[in-house]
Structure formats: C-alpha cells, structure tokens
C-alpha positions, -999 to 999 in steps of 0.1 A, spaced: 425 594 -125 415 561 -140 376 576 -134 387 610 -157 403 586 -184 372 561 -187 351 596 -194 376 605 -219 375 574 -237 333 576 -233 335 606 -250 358 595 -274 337 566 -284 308 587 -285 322 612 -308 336 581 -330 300 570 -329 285 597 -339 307 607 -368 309 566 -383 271 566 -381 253 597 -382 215 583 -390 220 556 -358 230 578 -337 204 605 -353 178 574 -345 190 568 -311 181 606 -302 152 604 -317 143 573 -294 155 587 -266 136 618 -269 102 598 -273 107 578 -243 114 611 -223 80 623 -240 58 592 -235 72 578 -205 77 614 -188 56 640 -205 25 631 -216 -1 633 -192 -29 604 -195 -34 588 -165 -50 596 -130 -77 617 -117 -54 648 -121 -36 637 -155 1 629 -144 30 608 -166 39 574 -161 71 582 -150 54 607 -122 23 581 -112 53 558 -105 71 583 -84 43 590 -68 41 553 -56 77 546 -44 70 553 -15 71 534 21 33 537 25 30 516 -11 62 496 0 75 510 -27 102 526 -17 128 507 -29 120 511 -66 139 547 -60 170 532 -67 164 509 -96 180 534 -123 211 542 -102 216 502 -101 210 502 -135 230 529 -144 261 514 -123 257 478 -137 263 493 -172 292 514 -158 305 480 -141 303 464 -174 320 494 -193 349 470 -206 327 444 -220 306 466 -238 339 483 -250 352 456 -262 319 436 -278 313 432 -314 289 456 -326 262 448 -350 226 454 -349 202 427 -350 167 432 -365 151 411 -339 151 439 -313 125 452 -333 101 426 -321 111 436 -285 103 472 -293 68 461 -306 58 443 -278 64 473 -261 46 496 -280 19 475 -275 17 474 -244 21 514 -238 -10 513 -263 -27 488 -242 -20 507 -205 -32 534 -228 -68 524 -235 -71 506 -204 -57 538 -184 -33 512 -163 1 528 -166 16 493 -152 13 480 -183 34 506 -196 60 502 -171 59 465 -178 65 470 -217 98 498 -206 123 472 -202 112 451 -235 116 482 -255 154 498 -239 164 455 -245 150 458 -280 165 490 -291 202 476 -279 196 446 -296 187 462 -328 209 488 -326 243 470 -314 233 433 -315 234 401 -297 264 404 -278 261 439 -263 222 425 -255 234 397 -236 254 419 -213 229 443 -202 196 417 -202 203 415 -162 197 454 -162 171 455 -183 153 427 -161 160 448 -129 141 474 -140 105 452 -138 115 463 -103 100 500 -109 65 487 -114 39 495 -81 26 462 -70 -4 477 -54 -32 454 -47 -5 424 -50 5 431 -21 -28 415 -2 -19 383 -11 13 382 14 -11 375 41 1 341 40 32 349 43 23 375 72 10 336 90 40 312 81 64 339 97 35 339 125 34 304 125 79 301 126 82 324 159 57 303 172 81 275 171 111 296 180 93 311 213 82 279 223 118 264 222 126 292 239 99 287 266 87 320 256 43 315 262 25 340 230 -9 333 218 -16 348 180 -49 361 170 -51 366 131 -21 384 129 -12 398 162 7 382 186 2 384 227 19 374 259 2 345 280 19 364 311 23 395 304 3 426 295 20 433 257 13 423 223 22 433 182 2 433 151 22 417 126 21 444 96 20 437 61 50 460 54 71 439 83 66 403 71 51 411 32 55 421 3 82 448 12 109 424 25 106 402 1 109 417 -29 144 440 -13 153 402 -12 144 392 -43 165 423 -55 194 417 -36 194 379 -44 195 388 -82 224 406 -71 249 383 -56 238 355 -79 245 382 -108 277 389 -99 290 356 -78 273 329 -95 284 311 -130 259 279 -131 225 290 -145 208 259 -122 223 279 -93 213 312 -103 179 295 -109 179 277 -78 189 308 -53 168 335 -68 142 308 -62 149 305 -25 151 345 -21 115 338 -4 132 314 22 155 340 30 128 372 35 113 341 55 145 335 82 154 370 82 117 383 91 108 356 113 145 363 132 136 400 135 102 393 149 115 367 172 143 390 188 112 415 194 93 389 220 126 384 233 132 419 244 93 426 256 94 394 275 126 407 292 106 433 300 112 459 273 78 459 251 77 497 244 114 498 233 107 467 216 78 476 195 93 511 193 125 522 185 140 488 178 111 479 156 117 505 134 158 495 135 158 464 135 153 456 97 183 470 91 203 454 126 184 420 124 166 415 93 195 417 69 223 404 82 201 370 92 183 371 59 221 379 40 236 349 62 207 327 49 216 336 14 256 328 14 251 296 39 223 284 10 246 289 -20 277 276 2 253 244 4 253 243 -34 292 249 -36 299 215 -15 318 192 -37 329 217 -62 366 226 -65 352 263 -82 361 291 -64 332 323 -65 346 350 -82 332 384 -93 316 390 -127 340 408 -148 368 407 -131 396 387 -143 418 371 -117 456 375 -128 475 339 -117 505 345 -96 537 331 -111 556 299 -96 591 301 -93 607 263 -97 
C-alpha cells in the first residue's frame, strides 16, 4: 500500500512540477529526448554502424567480463528510489555550475565522435545526467544522487584493460602457493597454470577467474556497503581502497578449495562443475567476510554503531 502511495505522491509532484515550471520541465524533455537520440539512436560507431548504448550491450557480456555492467541502471534506478525522501524533501534550486558538467560531456561525446571510441562517450554520460540535476535542482539534490551518477562509470567496456590483471592472475598464483604448502598440498605453477607434483591433474588460471572480472563485482559491491554503512569519508576512502585485497582473499580461497578437492581425488568435479559454482559458493562469501572483518578493524575503538543510510533510527523511550 505504502508502494501505491509513494507513486501517487510521484505523480503528484510531477504534475506540480510541471504546471509551477512549464519551460524546465519543457527543457528536461527536451534533454531527455537527446540523450535517448545520441546515446541510443544514432549510429556512428563499428564496422556495421551501431549506437553507443547498443556497442555497449553488445559488450556486457561474460566473454568481455562484462557482464555485470547489465545491472548498473537497475542499481541506479533503486538508489534514487531508496533516496525518494531525501530528494522529496531537499531544497530545490538550480545551480548554473551543472552547466560546466554538461560541457565536459559534450565534449567528450564530440571527442569519442572524431576518434570513433564510443568509451569516451560513456565516460562523459555520468558528467552530463550529474550536470543537468545540478543545474536543474541544485546542490543539495546533486549531492544525493553523485554516488549514482559515479556508479554508472561502471557501464564502460574495459576491453584491452583487462590484460594488465596478469599480475594479479600471479599474486593469487603466488597466495595458494603458500596456502597449499601449509597444507602439505605439493603443486608446481607454470606461467599461469598450476600442476600436481603427485598426481596427474592441473588448471590454467584464467583471466576471467582471478582478473579483471572479480575485481571490479568487488569494487562494485564495496562502493555499496561503504555507501550505505559507512559515515567517515577516511573509511569510505580507505575500504573502497582495499576492495582489491578482498577480490584477492576471496579468489585465492576459491582456487585454493579447488586443489583441495583434486588432490582428494576429485580433479574433474573440481575443475568442472564446482569451478563454475564456486564463485558464487566460495568466492563471495570469503571475499564478503574479508570486507566486514576489514571495516570491523576500522570500527575498534569507536563507540559508533553502523547504521543504514537514510534510515532514521527512532530511540526507545526510558521509563524512570
């Protein structure tokens, strides 16, 4: 019920909107339908000429390790739904140094233009939709959705980037070399492939299992929890920086727990079906864990409690 009221009072608002400022909200259509044209429409890049919006698409996929950037605009979309009573309640008035946002952004869709790299474009998409709010509804409303305007860098292909994880594909290597030796466990590595001393079994070490894939779902999910848990900018600054300590622990756990099970004599089942389970069964709860133990370490000493963002905790009353 409270879900058919909040669209009431959306429409309400709109309608009040609309009728208190016809030529904003006459501009704000007018924007809306050129992003739809430029960032969706016109055709100017690729072999067969394809929109930015549909090169991108064609990139989110798991072969691009990509796929994550499919659900950027529903996070997007529910952050400013989360935030529906702050923007409510926000003074609104437009400040005209969105407009330097929105240039910067027009620039660079002119740029990824005449270069033909529609990157660039995607790069300049969250600059403009931060510049329009701030010009159109000012600071205050800005401030509030800057986090999902910065999540949406997320929906630019990394492509080539993505080669220079190999080092990161070797310090995993290099951490279940530790683990296994703890464990007594005898693997010699080759590049990036790891064989038994003992036995006839071995894994290649994939880009998509220890790269650029994992960590940036934890970069994402790290921006998360410190977006909503976290109140100290430092710590914010300090746990989105760690996220790649955390892809780290969580991949090297996953690749660990795969020796284990081949040298209990499982190595098909292990480089099989658990493989492809096991970065949802292994990866995330160990990189997750990682995550809340790291800001917990932060927290020692502090007598403030973690609370979600935007949520006001009511206090309960003491009887004398």
């Amino acid at each position: 019920m409270r879900q058919l009221q909040d669209l009431r009072d959306y429409g309400g608002l709109t309608l009040g909107f609309v009728r208190r400022y016809p030529l904003r909200a006459f501009l704000l259509l007018i924007i809306a339908l050129a992003i739809i044209y430029f960032y969706g429409w016109l055709r100017l890049y690729g072999n067969d000429p394809m929109s930015i919006w549909h090169w991108a698409w064609a990139r989110f996929l798991p072969q691009y390790n990509q796929e994550h950037s499919k659900i950027i605009p529903f996070v997007v979309l529910f952050l400013a739904w989360y935030h529906r009573d702050g923007l409510r309640s926000a003074p609104k008035q437009g400040n005209n140094l969105g407009l330097i946002f929105v240039a910067i952004a027009v620039l660079c869709y002119v740029a990824a233009a005449r270069v033909v790299q529609p990157r660039v474009a995607l790069f300049g998409l969250p600059l403009l939709l931060f510049g329009i709010v701030l010009f159109l509804w000012g600071k205050q409303v800005a401030r509030i959705l800057l986090f999902p305007c910065l999540l949406l860098f997320f929906l630019i292909p990394l492509g080539a980037i993505e080669q220079t994880t190999f080092r990161l594909q070797f310090l995993i290597i290099g951490v279940v070399k530790v683990l296994s030796r703890i464990c007594g466990i005898g693997i010699q590595t080759i590049g990036t492939s790891i064989h038994s001393t003992s036995a006839n079994w071995g894994f290649d070490i994939a880009e998509g299992c220890s790269g650029i894939r994992s960590l940036i779902a934890m970069i994402m999910l790290t921006a998360l929890y410190v977006h909503f848990y976290q109140r100290v900018w430092w710590k914010k600054v300090v746990i989105l920086a760690a996220s790649v300590l955390f892809a780290i622990a969580g991949n090297a756990g996953r690749i660990f727990t795969i020796i284990v099970l081949a040298r209990l004599g499982f190595p098909k089942f292990a480089g099989g079906i658990y493989h492809d389970w096991s970065s949802q069964l292994i990866f995330f709860p160990i990189a997750l864990l990682t995550m809340l133990a790291f800001a917990r370490l932060l927290s020692i000493g502090q007598d403030t409690e973690t609370k979600p963002l935007g949520r006001k905790v009511e206090q309960e009353p003491i009887s004398a």
